[in-house]
N, C-alpha and C positions, 0 to 999 in steps of 0.2 A: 570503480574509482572511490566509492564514496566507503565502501570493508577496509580499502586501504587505509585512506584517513583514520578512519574509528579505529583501527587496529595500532597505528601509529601514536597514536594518541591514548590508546590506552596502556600501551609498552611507557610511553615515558609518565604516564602517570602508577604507574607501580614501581617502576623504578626510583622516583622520584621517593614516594611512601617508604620504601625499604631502607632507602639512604637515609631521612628523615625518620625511621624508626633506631638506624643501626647507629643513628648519632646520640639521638636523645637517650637509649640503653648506655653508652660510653660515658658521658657526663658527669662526672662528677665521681668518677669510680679509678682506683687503680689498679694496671694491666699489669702484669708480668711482663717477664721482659723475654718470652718467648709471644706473645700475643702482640708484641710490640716490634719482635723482629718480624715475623709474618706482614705486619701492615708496610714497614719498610719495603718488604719487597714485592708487594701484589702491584704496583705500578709499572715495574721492570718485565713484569708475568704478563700482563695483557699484554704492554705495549711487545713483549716478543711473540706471543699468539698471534696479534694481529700481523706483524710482518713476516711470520712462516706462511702464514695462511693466504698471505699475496704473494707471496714471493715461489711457492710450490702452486700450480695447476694442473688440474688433470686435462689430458687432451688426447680423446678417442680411449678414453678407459687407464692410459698410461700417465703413470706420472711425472711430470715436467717441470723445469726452470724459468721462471717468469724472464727472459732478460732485462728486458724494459724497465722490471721494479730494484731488478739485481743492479745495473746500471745508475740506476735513479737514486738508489741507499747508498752505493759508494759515493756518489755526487755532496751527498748529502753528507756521509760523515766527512768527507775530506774538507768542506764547506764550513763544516760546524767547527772542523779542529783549526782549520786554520783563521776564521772571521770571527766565529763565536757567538753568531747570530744567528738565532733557530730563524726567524721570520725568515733572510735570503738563503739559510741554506732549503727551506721544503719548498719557496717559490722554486727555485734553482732545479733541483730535485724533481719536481714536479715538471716545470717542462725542459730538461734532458729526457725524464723517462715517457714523454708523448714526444720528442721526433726519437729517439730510438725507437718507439714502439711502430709511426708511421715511417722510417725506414725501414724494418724489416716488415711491412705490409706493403710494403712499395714494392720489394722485391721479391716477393711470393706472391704477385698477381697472376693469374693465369692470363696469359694471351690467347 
């Protein structure tokens, strides 16, 4: 428990350092405007890493379709386009995609 912590803690203290390095290096200096498009779109690049990498699972070696997060994304952009509120569309998002996920565990119980 306690490698957890330390290990936790030493991840966002290096990250932390890096960001604080990679800002202080930018300061006062001018980018090109390919060094400037790159920064425009690493926000677009995680944030889609992050949602292939929930939204594909592997399950018994093969790989699979999350539905629950599939479900819970459409929720959420439908939410966004038509309210325009991130806060209720990822609450919203958030729980469609736990009772999808506990319907289809409801109905793959074994008797």
């Amino acid at each position: 428990m306690w490698n957890n912590w330390v290990l936790i803690l030493s991840l966002a203290l290096v990250t932390y350092v890096s960001r604080l390095l990679g800002i202080e290096a930018l300061i006062g200096r001018q980018v090109n405007s390919r060094v400037e498009m790159y920064f425009h779109f690493v926000p677009a690049g995680v944030i889609s890493a992050l949602v292939v990498s929930q939204l594909f699972v592997t399950n018994k070696g093969q790989l699979s379709l999350s539905i629950p997060v599939l479900v819970g994304g459409c929720v959420v952009a439908v939410c966004m386009k038509i309210t325009k509120s991130f806060l209720l569309a990822i609450i919203l998002g958030v729980v469609v995609g736990a009772l999808v996920n506990q319907l289809i565990h409801l109905h793959t119980i074994p008797l």
